[in-house]
C-alpha positions in Angstrom: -81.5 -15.6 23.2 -78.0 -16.1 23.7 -75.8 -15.9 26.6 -73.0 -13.0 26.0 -69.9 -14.5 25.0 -71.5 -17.7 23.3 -70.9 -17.9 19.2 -73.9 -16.9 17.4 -76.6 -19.7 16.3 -75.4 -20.1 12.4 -78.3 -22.6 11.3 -78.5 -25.7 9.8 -77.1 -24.7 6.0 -74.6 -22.3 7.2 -71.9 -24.4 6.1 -68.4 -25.1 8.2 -67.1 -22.5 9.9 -64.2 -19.8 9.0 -61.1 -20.9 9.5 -59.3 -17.6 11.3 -55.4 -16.7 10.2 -52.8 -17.8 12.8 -49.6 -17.2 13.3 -48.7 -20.9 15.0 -46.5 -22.9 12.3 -46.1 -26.6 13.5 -45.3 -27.7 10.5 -41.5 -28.4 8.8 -39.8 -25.8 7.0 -40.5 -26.3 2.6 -36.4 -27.3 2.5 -36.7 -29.6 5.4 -40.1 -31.1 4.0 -38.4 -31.6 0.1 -35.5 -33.1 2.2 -38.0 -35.4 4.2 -39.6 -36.4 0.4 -36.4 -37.0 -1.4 -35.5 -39.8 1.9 -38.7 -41.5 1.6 -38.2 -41.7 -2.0 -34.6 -43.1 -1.7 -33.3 -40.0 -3.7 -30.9 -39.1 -0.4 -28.8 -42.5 -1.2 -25.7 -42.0 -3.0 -25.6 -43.2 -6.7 -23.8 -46.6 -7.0 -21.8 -45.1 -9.7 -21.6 -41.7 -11.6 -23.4 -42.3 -15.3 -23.4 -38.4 -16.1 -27.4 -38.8 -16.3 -28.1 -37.9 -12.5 -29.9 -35.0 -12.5 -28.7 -34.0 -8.7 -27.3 -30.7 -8.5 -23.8 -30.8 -8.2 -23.1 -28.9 -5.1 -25.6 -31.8 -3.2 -23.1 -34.7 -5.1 -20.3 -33.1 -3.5 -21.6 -33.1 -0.3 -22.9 -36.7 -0.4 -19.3 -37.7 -1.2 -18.1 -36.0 1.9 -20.4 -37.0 3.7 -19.3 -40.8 2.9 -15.7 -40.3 2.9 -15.2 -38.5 6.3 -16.6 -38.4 9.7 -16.7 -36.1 12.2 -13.9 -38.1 14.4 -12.2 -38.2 11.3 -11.1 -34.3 9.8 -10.1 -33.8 6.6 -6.1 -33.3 6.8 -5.0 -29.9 6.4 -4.9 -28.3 3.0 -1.2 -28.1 2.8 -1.0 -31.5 3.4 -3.3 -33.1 0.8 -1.6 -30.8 -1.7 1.8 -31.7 -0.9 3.0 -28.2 -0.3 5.3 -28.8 3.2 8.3 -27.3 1.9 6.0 -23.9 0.6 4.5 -23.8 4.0 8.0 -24.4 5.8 9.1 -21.1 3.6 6.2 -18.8 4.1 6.3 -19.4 8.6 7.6 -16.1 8.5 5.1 -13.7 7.3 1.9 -15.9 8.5 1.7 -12.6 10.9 0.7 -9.1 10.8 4.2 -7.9 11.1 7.1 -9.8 9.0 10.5 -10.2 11.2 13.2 -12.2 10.2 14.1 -15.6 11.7 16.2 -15.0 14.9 19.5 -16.1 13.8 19.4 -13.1 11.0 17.6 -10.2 13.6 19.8 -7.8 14.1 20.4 -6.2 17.7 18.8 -2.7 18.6 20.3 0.1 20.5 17.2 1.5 20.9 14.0 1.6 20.2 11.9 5.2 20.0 8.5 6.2 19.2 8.1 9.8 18.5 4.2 10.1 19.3 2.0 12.8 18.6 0.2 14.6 22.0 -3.6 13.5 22.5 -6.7 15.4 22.0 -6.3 19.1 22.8 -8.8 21.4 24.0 -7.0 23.8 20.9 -4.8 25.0 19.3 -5.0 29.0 19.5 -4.1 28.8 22.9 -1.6 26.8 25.4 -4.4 24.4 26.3 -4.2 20.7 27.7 -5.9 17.9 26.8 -9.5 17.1 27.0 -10.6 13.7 28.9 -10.8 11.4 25.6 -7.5 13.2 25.1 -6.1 11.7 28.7 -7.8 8.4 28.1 -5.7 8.0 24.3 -2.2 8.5 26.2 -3.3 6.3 29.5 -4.1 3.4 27.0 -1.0 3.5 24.4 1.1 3.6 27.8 -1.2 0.7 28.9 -1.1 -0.9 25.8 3.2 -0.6 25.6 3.4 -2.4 29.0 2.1 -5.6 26.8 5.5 -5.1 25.1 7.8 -4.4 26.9 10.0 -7.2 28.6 11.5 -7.9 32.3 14.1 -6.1 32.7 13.6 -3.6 30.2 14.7 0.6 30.4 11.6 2.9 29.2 12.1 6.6 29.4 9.6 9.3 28.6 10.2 12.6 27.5 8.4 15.3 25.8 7.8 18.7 24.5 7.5 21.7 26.8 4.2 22.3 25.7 1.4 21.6 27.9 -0.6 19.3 26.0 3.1 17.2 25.3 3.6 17.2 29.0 0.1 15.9 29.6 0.0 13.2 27.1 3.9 12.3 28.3 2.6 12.4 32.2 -0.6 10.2 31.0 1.2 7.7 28.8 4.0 7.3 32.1 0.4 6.5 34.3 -0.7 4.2 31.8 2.6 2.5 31.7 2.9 1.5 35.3 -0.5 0.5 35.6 0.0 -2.2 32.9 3.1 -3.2 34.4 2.0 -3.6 38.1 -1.0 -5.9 36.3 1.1 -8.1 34.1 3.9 -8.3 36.4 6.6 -7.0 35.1 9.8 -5.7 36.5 10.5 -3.0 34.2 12.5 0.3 34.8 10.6 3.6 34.0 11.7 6.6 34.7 9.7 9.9 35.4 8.8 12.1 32.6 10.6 15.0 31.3 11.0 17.9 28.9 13.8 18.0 26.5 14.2 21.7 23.9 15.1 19.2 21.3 11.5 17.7 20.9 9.7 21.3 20.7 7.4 22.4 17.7 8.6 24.5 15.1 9.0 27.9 16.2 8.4 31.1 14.3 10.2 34.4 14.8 8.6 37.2 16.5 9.4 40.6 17.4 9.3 38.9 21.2 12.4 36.6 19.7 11.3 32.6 18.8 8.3 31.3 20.0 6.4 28.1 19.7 3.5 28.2 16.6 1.4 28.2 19.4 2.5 31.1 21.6 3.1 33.0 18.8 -0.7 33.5 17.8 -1.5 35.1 20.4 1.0 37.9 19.6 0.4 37.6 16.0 -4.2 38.1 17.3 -3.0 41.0 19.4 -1.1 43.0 17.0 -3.3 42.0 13.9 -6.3 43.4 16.1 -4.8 47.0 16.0 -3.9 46.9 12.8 -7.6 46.0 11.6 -8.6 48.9 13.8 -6.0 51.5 12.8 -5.6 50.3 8.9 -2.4 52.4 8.9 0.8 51.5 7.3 1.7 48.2 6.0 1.8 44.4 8.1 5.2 43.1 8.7 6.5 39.8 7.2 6.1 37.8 10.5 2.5 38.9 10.6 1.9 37.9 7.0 3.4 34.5 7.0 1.3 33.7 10.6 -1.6 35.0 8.9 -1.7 32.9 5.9 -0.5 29.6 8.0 -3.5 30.2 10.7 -6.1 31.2 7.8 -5.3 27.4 5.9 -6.0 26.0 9.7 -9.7 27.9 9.8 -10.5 26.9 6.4 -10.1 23.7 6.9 -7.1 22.8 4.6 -3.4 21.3 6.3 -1.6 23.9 7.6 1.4 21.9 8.4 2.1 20.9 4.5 1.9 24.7 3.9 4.9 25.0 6.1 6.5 21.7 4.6 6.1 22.6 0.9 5.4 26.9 1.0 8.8 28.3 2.3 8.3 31.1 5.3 11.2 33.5 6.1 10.2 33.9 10.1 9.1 30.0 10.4 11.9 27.3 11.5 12.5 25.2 8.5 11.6 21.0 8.4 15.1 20.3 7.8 16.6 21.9 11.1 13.6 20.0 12.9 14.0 17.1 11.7 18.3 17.9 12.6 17.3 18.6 16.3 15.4 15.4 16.8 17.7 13.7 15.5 20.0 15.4 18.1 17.7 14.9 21.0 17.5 10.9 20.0 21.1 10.1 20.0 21.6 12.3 23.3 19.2 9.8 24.7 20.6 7.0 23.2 23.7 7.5 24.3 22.4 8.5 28.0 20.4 5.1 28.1 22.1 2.3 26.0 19.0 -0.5 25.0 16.2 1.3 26.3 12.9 2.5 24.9 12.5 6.0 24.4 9.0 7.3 24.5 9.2 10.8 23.1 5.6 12.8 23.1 5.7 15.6 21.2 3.9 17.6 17.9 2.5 16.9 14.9 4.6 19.3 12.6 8.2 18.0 12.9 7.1 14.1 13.6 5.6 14.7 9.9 9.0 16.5 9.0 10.7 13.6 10.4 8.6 11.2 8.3 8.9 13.2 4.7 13.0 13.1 5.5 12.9 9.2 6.3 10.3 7.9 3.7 11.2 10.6 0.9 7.4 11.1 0.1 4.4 12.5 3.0 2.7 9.7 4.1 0.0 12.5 5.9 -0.7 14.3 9.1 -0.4 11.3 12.0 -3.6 11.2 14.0 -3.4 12.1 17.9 -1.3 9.7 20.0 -0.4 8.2 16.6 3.6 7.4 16.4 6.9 7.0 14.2 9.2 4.1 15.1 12.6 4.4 14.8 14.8 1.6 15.4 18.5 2.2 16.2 20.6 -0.7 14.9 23.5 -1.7 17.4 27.1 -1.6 16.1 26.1 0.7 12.9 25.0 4.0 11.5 21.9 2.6 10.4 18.1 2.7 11.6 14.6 1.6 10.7 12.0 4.2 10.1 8.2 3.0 10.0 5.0 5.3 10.1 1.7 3.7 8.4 3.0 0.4 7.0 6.2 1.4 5.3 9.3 0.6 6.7 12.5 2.6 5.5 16.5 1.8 6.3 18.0 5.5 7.0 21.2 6.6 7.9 21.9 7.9 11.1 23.1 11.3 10.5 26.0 12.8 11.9 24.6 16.4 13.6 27.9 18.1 14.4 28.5 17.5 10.7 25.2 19.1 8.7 24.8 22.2 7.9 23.7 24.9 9.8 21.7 28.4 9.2 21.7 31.2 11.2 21.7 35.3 11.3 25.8 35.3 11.5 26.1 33.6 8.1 28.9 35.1 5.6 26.7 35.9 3.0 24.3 38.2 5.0 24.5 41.8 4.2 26.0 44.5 6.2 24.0 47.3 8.3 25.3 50.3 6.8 23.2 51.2 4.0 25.1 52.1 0.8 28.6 49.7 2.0 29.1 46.0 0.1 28.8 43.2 1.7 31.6 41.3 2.8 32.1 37.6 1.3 35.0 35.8 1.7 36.6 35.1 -1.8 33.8 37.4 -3.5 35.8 39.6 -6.7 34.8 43.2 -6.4 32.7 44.7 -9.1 34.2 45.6 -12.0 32.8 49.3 -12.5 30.5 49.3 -15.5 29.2 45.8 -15.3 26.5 46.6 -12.5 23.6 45.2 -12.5 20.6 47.8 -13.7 
């Protein structure tokens, strides 16, 4: 008999017992063990002299030679130096960062400096909605994040859109601004945000007069409804235009290069919203000589701004997402950068583009059956009418 727990009586010729599997590894790793051969043997001692018969990989003759050549007290000396390239480092200093600028003898002043940003998240779009909390937290951190640039002394006004997700994000960014300010220290100017007409979206015409792409769906839902319901007579151009911009949105495409590239009767055209920022900007410019203008406002005519500057559409800028324009002092000239490309533009003169609106020469008279009245236009000569 045998107590519980003891092994079991295995006999005289039962041989040595099984060894069990175990997971304890006290002994060196297979490199480390080759390594501790190869010293014992004297193979880890650097050849006297390179005969071309050592069989030593070469990556392991390398590091020998390093190995007796330097010390850790002693680094290697730069890469530049070994090589003799001073004068190409000297010439590249300029563009070791992220963003190339010239040496400061050849920087040129600034008049101002403005970033046209896009509003935050919204809660949507088919209504005047504001902007959700990751929406609130984007605007409080690119203010937060501009108080890193700005300098002591420094003018930042913030504006926006009328909107209220432009107002939020505007209201938001100004938070975030003076936060990062009171932490770094800085004595910088800010004043309170504000809504200027100039930095609306694109409007469209409704039978209510000109309303914001926005405001004008919910006229363009109501009346559609009861014309789905009564199926009589035929939809108006306004409703047809909205129709087909709002059905690219559902689907999933880009509505706003629909109303870049697709030309709508009853929506404002690029051109004239790219003409009012550009109003809005030097109004502000000339109101605050060298300070930052902070300009929150919509997606549609920040693109439109973009496609006029670059020539080409560098794509739908993401929320909080911005266009720099830099205002050269003492010229009509400014820099234009969105997404890595950086355009020279110059600064238009508003008061002398052209204009469009429903008192224009060329526009044809009310009474039916009269001609309409152009200045210099030849009358017809009867018989050559068009059939």
């Amino acid at each position: 008999m045998t107590e519980r727990g003891d092994p079991p009586d295995r006999g005289a010729d039962a041989g040595p017992p099984a060894r069990l599997p175990h997971i304890e590894r006290d002994e060196a790793p297979l490199y480390l063990a080759r390594y501790y051969e190869r010293q014992a043997r004297g193979d880890g001692d650097p050849p006297a002299e390179d005969d071309g018969d050592d069989t030593t990989p070469l990556y392991l003759r390398r590091f020998r030679e390093r190995r007796t050549t330097t010390s850790i007290t002693e680094p290697t000396p730069p890469l530049w130096q070994r090589a003799g390239a001073g004068m190409q480092r000297a010439l590249s200093e300029d563009n070791r960062n992220k963003e190339i600028i010239a040496p400061p003898a050849a920087r040129r002043d600034l008049a101002n400096d403005v970033y046209l940003i896009r509003h935050a998240e919204t809660q949507g779009y088919s209504t005047e909605a504001g902007l959700t909390p990751l929406g609130g937290w984007q605007a409080h951190t690119w203010g937060h994040t501009l108080a890193k640039r700005v300098k002591d002394g420094e003018e930042v006004v913030v504006v926006s859109a009328a909107t209220s997700r432009a107002g939020q994000t505007a209201a938001r960014i100004h938070r975030g601004l003076l936060d990062g300010l009171a932490m770094f220290e800085k004595d910088v100017k800010v004043h309170d945000p504000a809504a200027m007409a100039e930095f609306r979206n694109f409007a469209v015409a409704t039978p209510d007069g000109l309303r914001d792409v926005t405001a004008a769906f919910r006229r363009y839902y109501s009346v559609l409804e009861e014309f789905e319901r009564t199926a009589t007579g035929d939809r108006p151009t306004w409703l047809v235009e909205i129709d087909r911009f709002w059905r690219v949105q559902q689907a999933g495409g880009d509505p706003i290069a629909h109303w870049l590239t697709v030309p709508m009767l009853h929506y404002e055209p690029p051109a004239m919203c790219v003409r009012r920022f550009w109003a809005g900007i030097q109004s502000l410019a000339a109101d605050h000589p060298g300070a930052r203008l902070v300009i929150a406002t919509h997606s549609g005519p920040i693109r439109a701004f973009a496609v006029w500057a670059l020539g080409y559409d560098p794509g739908e800028p993401y929320n909080t997402e911005h266009v720099r324009v830099k205002l050269m002092a003492d010229a009509d000239q400014a820099l234009v950068s969105y997404r890595n490309r950086v355009q020279p533009v110059q600064i238009p003169d508003v008061g002398a583009l052209p204009s469009w609106s429903l008192t224009e020469h060329w526009q044809p008279p009310t009474v039916p059956g009269a001609e309409p009245t152009v200045p210099g236009a030849q009358p017809a000569v009867p018989g050559t009418e068009r059939r």
